[in-house]
N, C-alpha and C positions, 0 to 999 in steps of 0.2 A: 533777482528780479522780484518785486514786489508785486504780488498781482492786486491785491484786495490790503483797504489798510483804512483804519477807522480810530480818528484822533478829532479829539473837542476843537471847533474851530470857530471864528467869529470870522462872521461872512463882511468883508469890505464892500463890495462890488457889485453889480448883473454886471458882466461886458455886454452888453449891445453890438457893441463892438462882436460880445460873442452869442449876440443874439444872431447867429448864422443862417443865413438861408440856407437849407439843403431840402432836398427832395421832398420831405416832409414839412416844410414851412421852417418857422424860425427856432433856434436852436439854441437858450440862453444859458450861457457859462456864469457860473458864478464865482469871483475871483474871493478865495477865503483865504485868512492867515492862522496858523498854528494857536493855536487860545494857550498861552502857558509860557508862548520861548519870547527871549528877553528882546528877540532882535525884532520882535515887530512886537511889542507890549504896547507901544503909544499910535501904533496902529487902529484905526475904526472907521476911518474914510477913507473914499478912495482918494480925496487930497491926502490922504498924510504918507500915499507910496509917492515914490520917487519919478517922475512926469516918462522919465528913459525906458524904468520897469516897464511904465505901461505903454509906450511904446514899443518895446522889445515883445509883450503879451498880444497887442492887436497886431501887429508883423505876425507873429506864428500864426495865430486865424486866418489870417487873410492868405496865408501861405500854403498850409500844412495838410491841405490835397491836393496841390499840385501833383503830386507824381502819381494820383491815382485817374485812370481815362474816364472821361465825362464828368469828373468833381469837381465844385469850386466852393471858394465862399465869399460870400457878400459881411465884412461887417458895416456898426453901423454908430459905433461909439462906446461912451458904457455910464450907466448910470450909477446910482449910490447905494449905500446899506438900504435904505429903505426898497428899492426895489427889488434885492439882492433875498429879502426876506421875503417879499410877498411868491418872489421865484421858488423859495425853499416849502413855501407854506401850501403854492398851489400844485408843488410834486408831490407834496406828504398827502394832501387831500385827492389828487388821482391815486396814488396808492391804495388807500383805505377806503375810495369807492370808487371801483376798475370802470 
């Protein structure tokens, strides 16, 4: 089991879709692919994944507390690299001023 794992990645995505409501308001996933491997190289939008993926990807959100009591989630789509980065830019920026 991998617990912790840190590889160059080129962020495609926000899911909106995993911009999730929970307890603490919205909760945005950012869908990235491996920077390096051959099978997503012409990867950079989220049009260029495959429409099923991302169906199979917003299914698990919508799904993946069900079996915990009182959890759910709300998604709500998903946006493109550009917002995928400003996600990345405004967690690096709470980080470095808590």
């Amino acid at each position: 089991m991998i617990t912790a794992a840190f590889e160059y990645a080129r962020p495609g995505s926000v899911d909106e879709a995993q911009s999730l409501l929970n307890k603490y308001g919205a909760d945005a996933k950012v869908i990235a692919v491996v920077a390096g491997d051959p099978d997503y190289e012409r990867v950079r939008e989220l049009s260029d994944l495959p429409r099923h993926l991302l169906d199979e990807i917003e299914h698990f959100f919508n799904v993946y507390k069900d079996l915990e009591p009182g959890k759910s989630t709300l998604t709500a789509g998903f946006e493109g690299s550009e917002a995928a980065w400003r996600v990345i830019e405004d967690s690096m920026n709470r980080m470095q001023n808590p």
